[in-house]
C-alpha positions as semicolon CSV with decimal commas, in nm:
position;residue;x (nm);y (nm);z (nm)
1;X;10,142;8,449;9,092
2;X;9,837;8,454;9,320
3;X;9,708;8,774;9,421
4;X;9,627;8,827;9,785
5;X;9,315;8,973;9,719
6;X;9,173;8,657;9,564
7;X;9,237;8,461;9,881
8;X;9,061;8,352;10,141
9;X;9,161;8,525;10,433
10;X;9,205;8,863;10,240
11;X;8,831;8,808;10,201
12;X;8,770;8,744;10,568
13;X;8,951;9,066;10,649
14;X;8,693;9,212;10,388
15;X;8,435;9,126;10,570
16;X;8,567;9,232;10,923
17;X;8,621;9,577;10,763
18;X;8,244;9,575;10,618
19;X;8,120;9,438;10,971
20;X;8,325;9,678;11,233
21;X;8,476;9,931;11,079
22;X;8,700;10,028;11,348
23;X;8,938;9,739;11,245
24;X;9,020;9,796;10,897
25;X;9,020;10,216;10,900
26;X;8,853;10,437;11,045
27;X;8,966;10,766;11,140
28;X;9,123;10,936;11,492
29;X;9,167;11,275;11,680
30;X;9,367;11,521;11,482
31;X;9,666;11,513;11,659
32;X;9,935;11,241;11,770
33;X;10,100;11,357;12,096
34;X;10,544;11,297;12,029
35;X;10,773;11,130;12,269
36;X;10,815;11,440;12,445
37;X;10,479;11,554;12,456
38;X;10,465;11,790;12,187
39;X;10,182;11,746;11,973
40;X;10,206;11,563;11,656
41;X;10,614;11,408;11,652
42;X;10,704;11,058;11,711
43;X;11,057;11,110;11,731
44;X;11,342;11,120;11,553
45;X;11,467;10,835;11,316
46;X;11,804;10,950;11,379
47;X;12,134;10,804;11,164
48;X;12,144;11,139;10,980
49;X;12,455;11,368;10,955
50;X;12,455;11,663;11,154
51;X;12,544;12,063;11,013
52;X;12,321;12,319;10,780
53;X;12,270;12,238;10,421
54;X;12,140;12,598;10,214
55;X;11,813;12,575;9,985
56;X;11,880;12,733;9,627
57;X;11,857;13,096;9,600
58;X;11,456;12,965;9,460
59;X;11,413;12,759;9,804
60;X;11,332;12,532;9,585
61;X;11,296;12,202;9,807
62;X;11,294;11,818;9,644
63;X;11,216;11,542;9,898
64;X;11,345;11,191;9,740
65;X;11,205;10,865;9,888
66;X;11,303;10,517;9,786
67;X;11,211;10,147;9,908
68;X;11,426;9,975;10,152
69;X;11,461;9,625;10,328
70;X;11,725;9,728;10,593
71;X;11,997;9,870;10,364
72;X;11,918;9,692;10,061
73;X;11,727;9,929;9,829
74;X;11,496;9,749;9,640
75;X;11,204;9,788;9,382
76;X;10,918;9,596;9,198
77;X;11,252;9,410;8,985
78;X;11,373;9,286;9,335
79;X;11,355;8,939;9,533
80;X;11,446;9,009;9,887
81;X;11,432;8,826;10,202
82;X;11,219;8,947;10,497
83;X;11,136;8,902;10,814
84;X;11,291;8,710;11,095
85;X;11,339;8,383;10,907
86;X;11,450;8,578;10,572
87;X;11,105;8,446;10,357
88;X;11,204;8,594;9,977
89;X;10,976;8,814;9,885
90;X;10,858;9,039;9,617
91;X;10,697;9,418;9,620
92;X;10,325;9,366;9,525
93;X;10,209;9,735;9,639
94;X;10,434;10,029;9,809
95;X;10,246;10,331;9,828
96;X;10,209;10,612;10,143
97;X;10,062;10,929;10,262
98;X;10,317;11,184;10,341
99;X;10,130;11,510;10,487
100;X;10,254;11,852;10,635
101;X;10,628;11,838;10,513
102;X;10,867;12,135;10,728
103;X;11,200;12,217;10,748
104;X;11,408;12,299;10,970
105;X;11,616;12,583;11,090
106;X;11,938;12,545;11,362
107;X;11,693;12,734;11,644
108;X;11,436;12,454;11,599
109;X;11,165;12,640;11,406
110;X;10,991;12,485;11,167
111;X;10,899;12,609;10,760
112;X;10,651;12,483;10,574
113;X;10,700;12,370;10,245
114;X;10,472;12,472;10,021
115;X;10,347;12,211;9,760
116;X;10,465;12,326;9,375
117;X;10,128;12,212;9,227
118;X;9,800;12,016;9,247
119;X;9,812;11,698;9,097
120;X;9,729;11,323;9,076
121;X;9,975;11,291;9,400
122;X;9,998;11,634;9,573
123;X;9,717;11,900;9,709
124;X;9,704;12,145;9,980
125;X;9,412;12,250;10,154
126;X;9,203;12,552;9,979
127;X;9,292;12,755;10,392
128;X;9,648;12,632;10,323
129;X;9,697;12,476;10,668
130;X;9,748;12,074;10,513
131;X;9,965;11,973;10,271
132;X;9,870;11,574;10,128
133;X;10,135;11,372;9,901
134;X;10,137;11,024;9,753
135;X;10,460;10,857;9,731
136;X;10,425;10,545;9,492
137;X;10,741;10,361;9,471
138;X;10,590;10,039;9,271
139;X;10,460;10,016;8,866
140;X;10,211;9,799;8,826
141;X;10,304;9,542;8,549
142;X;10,674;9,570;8,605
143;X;10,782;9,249;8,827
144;X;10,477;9,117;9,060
145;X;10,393;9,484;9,134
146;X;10,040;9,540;9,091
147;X;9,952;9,886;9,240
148;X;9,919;10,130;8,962
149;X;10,089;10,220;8,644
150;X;10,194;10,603;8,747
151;X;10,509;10,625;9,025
152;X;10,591;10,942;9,197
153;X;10,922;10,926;9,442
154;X;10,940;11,258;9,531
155;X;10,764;11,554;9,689
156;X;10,853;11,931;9,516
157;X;10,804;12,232;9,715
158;X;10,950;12,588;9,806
159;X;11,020;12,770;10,136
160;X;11,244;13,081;10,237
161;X;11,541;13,024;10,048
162;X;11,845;13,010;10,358
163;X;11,979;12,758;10,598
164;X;11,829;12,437;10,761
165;X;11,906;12,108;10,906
166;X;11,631;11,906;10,921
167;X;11,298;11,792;10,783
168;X;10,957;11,696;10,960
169;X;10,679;11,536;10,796
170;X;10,380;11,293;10,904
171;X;10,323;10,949;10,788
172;X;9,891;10,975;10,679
173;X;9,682;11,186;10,596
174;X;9,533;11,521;10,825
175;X;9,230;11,484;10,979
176;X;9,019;11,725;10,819
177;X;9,110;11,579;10,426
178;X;9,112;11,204;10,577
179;X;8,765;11,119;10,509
180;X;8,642;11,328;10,228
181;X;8,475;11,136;9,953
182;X;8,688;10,940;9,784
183;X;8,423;10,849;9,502
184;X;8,340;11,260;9,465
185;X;8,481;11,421;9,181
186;X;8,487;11,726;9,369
187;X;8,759;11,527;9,632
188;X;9,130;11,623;9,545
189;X;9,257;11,387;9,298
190;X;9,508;11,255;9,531
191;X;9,223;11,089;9,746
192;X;9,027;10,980;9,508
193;X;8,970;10,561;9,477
194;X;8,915;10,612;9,100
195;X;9,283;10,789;9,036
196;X;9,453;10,634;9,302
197;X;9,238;10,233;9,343
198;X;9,296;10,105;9,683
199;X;9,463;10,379;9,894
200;X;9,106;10,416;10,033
201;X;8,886;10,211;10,303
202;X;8,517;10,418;10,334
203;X;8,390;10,767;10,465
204;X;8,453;10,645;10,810
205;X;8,765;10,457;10,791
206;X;8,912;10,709;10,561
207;X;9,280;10,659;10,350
208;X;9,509;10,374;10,361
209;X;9,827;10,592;10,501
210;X;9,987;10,279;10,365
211;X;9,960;10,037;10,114
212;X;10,256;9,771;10,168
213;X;10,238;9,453;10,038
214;X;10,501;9,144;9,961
215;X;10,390;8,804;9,812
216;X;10,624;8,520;9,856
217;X;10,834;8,414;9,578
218;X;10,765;8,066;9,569
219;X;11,039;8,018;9,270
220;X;11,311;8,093;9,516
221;X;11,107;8,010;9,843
222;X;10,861;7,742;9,795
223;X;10,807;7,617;10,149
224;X;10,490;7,689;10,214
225;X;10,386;7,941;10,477
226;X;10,222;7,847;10,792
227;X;9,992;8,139;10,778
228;X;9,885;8,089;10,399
229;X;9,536;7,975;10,341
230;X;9,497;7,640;10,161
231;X;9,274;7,605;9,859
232;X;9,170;7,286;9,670
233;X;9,395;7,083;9,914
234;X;9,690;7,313;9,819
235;X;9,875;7,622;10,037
236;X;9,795;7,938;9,877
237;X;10,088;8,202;9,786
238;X;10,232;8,375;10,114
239;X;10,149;8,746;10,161
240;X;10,202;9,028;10,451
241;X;10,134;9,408;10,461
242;X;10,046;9,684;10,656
243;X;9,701;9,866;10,594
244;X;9,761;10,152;10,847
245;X;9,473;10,395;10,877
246;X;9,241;10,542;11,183
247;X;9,037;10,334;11,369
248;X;8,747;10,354;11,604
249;X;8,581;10,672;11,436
250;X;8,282;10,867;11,546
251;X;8,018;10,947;11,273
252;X;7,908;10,804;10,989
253;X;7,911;11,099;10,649
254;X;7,687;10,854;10,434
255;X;7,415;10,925;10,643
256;X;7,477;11,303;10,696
257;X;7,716;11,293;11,033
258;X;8,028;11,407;10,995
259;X;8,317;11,203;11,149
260;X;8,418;11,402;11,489
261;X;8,683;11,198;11,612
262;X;8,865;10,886;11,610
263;X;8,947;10,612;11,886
264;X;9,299;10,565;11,747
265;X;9,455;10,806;11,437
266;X;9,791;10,625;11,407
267;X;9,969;10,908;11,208
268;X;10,309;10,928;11,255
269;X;10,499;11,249;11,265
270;X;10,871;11,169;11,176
271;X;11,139;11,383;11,279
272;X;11,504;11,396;11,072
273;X;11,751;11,564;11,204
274;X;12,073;11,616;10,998
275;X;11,847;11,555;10,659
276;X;11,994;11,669;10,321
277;X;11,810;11,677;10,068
278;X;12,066;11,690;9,818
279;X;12,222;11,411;9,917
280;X;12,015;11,173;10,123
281;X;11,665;11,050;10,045
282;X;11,373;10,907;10,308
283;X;11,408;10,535;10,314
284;X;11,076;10,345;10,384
285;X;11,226;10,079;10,583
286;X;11,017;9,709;10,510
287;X;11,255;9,511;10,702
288;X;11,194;9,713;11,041
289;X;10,826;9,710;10,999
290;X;10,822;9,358;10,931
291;X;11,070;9,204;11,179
292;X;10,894;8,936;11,275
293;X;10,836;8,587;11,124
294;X;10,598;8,680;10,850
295;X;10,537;8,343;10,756
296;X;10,374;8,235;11,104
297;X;10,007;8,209;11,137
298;X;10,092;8,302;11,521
299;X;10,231;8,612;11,477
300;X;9,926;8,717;11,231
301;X;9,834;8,570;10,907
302;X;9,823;8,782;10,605
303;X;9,968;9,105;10,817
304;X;9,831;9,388;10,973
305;X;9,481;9,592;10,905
306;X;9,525;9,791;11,159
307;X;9,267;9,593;11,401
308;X;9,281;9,718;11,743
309;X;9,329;9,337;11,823
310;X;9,514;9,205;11,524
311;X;9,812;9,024;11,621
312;X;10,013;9,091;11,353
313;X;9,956;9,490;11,370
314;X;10,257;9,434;11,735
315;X;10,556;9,472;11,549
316;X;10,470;9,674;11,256
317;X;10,309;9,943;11,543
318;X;10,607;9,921;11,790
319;X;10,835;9,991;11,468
320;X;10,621;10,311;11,427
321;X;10,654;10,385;11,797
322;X;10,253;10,361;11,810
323;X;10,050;10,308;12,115
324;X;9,895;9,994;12,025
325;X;9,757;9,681;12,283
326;X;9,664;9,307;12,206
327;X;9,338;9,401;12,440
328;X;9,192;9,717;12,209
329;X;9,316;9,954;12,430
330;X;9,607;10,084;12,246
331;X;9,572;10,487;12,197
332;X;9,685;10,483;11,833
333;X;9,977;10,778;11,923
334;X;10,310;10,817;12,034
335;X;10,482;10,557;12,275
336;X;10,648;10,833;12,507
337;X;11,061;10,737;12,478
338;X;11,008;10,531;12,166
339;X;11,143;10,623;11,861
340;X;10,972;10,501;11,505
341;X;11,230;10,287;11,322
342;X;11,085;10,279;10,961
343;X;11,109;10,619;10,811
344;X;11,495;10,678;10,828
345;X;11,785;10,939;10,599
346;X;11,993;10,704;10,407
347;X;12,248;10,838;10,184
348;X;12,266;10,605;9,818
């Protein structure tokens, strides 16, 4: 099947990102403010069963994740229908920044779990204050997945062996590891474009906290889709995903100044109440980031860069409970009273 990258508008979007880099990734302010004003939470995802769950006497901690589409679990194998007019689809890329993992204890307080090892998909800061994991839920070569070989569903860690009842974790990567080098050697293998191709924009733009991509299966669904390019007189394969990354940043490293800020961060700091590790796992939800008609050139071709003015960054943002406004304005944080819908405790 086509690749997206080969088409038309994916180079377009290319182009916009080389142009203005504020609308394909650059980075934001440090901090994401929560529904209730508390820095860095968006909210609880809820759906979770309440009481305390007890670490092992090691506090060992293992954080499972898995790929949904509502609450159909599905992998690079799978043909599943998306969006508001049910398009079939298949996984082409599903790969995410999870940062700054915690649990948590019945009075509220928070533990940080700390990080088993440095690898290719884990590292925490040399201070110890940021904590950086890849979850890669495709294999590239199995299905239409084309991401990377390597997988990792799960993040290993330790904290106080007792009682908790929660977990907390954000959705990108922390400001001060966001816009290292990714071509350095001496950057932590986790952000580094040669071990991990794609996760990464530029100096200024920073990480991909997402890479989530679905090409149309045009064996099951071949009407074509209104927002597919055409080529030789012919209607290109379908495609949407969400690129989500900073925007709007301040500096420019390749020319000696660091970045200082960003107009819009868009990190999401999930809260789940009720979370068991031993018997739930975090479900990326697709079908709640992409409720909308996917297929529609109106509602954004191709999906959502994270353009301050991208049309088809609306739904996927409002499912993340992100500040984000068809003028530029949006503020790239928390929607006070909204809840993200797209990281959410599903029991298997």
């Amino acid at each position: 099947m086509k690749r997206f990258a080969k088409t038309p508008v994916y180079a377009g979007l290319l182009l916009a990102c080389a142009v203005g880099l504020a609308a394909c990734g650059s980075d934001d302010n440090n901090t994401t403010t929560s529904n209730s004003g508390t820095p860095g939470a968006t909210g609880n995802t809820g759906n979770t069963t309440g009481g305390a769950w007890q670490t092992a006497t090691t506090g060992d901690v293992s954080i499972k994740f898995a790929a949904y589409n509502g609450t159909e679990k599905i992998d690079c194998t799978s043909t599943t229908k998306l969006g508001t007019k049910q398009r079939a689809v298949q996984i082409e890329d599903f790969r995410f920044y999870i940062s700054n993992v915690s649990l948590i204890k019945a009075d509220g307080t928070r533990e940080a779990l700390k990080l088993k090892q440095a690898n290719d998909y884990n590292y925490t800061s040399n201070d110890g204050k940021n904590t950086v994991s890849l979850i890669d839920l495709e294999q590239k070569g199995v299905g239409e997945c084309d991401g990377s070989a390597a997988t990792n569903a799960v993040i290993e860690g330790t904290v106080p062996a007792g009682s908790y009842t929660g977990v907390e974790m954000t959705l990108g990567v922390p400001f001060e590891l966001n816009h290292l080098n990714a071509a350095d050697a001496t950057t932590p293998r986790v952000l580094q474009n040669a071990v991990h191709p794609s996760m990464s924009w530029n100096w200024r733009g920073g990480r991909k906290f997402t890479n989530i991509q679905f090409d149309q299966n045009e064996n099951v669904d071949p009407s074509a889709w209104e927002s597919a390019e055409g080529k030789d007189g012919k209607a290109e394969e379908g495609s949407v995903r969400l690129h989500l990354g900073s925007t709007g940043c301040v500096g420019n490293p390749a020319e000696g100044t660091p970045i200082s800020s960003c107009k819009a961060p868009n990190r999401v700091t999930v809260t789940l109440a009720g979370f068991n590790p031993a018997s739930q796992v975090v479900a990326f939800d697709a079908g709640a980031l992409f409720n909308y008609d996917i297929s529609s050139k109106a509602e954004g071709a191709g999906g959502c860069m994270s353009g301050a003015t991208d049309a088809a960054c609306a739904k996927p943002f409002e499912a993340l409970a992100l500040d984000w406004k068809v003028d530029g304005s949006g503020t790239g944080v928390a929607v006070a009273g909204k809840t993200q819908k797209v990281l959410k405790a599903v029991t298997p």
